[in-house]
C-alpha positions in Angstrom: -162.9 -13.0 41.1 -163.6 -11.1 38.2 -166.8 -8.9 37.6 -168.3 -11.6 35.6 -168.7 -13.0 38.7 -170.8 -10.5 40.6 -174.5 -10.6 39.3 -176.5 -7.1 39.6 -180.3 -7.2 40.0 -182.9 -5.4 41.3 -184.0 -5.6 44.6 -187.5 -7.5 45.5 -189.0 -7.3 48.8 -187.9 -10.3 50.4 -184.8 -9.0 50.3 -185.2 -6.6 53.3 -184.3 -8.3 56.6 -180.2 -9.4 54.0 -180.4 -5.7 53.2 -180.7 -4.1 56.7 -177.9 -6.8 58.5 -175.9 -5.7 55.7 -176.5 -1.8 56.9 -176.5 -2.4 60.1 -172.8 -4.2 59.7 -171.5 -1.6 57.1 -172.2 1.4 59.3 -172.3 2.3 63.6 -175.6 2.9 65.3 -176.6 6.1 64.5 -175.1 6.2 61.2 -177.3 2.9 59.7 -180.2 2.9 59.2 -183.2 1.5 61.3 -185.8 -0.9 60.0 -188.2 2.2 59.3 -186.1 4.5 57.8 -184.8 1.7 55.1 -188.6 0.8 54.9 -189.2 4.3 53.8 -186.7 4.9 51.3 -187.0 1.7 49.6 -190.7 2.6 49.1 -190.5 6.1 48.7 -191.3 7.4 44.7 -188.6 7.5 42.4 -186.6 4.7 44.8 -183.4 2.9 43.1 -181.9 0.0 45.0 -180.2 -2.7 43.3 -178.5 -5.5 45.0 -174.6 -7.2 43.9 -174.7 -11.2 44.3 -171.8 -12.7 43.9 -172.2 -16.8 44.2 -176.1 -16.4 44.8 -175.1 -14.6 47.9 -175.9 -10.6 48.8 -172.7 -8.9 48.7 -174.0 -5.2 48.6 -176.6 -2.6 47.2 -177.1 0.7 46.2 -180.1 2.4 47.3 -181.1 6.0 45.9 -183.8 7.8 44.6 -184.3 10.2 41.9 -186.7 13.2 41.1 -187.2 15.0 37.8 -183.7 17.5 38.9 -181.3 15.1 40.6 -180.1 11.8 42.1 -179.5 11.2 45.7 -177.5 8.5 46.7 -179.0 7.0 50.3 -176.5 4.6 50.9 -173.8 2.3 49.0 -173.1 -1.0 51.7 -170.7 -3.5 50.5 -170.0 -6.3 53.2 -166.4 -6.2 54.2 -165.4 -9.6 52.5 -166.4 -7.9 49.7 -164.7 -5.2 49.6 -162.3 -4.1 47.0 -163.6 -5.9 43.9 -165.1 -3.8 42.2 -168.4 -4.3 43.5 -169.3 -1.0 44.9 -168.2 0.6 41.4 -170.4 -1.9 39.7 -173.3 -0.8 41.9 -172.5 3.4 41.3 -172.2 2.7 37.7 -175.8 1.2 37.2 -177.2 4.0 39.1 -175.7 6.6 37.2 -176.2 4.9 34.3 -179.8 4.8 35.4 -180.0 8.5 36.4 -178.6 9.5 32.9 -181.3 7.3 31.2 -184.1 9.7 33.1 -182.3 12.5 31.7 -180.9 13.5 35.6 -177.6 15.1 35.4 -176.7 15.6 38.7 -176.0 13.1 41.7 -175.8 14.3 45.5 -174.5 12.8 48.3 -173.7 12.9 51.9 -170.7 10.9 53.7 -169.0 11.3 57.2 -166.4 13.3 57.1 -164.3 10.9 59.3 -164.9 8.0 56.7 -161.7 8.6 54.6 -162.7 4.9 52.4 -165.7 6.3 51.5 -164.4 9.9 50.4 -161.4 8.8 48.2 -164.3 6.5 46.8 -166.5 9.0 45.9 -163.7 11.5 44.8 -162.4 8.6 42.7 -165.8 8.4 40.9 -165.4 12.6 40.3 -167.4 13.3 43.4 -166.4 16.8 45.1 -167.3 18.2 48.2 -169.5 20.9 48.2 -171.0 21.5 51.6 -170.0 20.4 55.2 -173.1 19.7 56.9 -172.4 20.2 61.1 -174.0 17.2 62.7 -175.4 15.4 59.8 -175.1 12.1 61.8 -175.6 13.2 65.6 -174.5 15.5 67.9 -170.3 16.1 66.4 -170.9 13.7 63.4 -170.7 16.2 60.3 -170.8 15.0 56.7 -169.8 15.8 53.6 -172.4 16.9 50.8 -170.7 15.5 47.8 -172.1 15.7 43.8 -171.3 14.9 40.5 -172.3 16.3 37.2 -173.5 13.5 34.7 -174.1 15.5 32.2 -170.8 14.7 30.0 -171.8 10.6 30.3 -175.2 11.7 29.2 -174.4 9.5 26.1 -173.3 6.2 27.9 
């Protein structure tokens, strides 16, 4: 598969119920999100979630939100057939893309610190670490806060 295969589009709202199975299988309870909290960041202002088909099927999204001084990324989910195509670099790409195009110049982050995939994916995209956060996720789940400057893709 090549990435002319993978179709990127923005997320409508009969997409929900495709979106939260795909959370609830990309991440432990505690760590997904519940049918609320996905509710309220996909309708919060300034919301961002676009949505990777690949054969007419959901592979993955991106959900974040911007203000007027930064990007937060809520979540990147990729189903695990999917995995290590490109997809999720596909999906970071449009959102950064999108962020520069409001003039943002700064993404944020937050990741558990036991999930090594995700952190050498986000280093990988020139995300550092800048804060531990002691139990982001639940009692002994700490995360990561990760950023990235945009400001030198500023004329992508």
């Amino acid at each position: 598969m090549d990435s002319t295969d993978i179709h990127l589009r923005p997320c409508q709202p009969s997409d929900f119920d495709t979106l939260y199975e795909i959370d609830q299988s990309c991440f432990p309870p505690g760590v997904a999100y519940t049918r609320f909290q996905l509710k309220f960041y996909l309708r919060s202002p300034g919301s961002y979630c676009r949505i990777a088909e690949v054969s007419g099927e959901i592979a993955a999204f991106i959900l974040a939100e911007f203000s007027a001084e930064y990007g937060h990324i809520v979540t990147l989910d990729v189903l695990e057939q999917f995995r290590r195509l490109g997809i999720g670099t596909l999906l970071l790409d449009a959102a950064e893309r999108h962020a520069t195009s409001r003039n943002i110049s700064r993404m944020v982050l937050e990741t558990a610190t036991t999930n090594k995939a995700a952190i050498a994916l986000w280093k990988r995209h020139g995300y550092r670490q800048v804060v531990t956060i002691k139990n982001y996720y639940g009692r002994g789940q700490d995360a990561f806060e990760m950023q990235k400057m945009l400001s030198d893709q500023a004329a992508v």
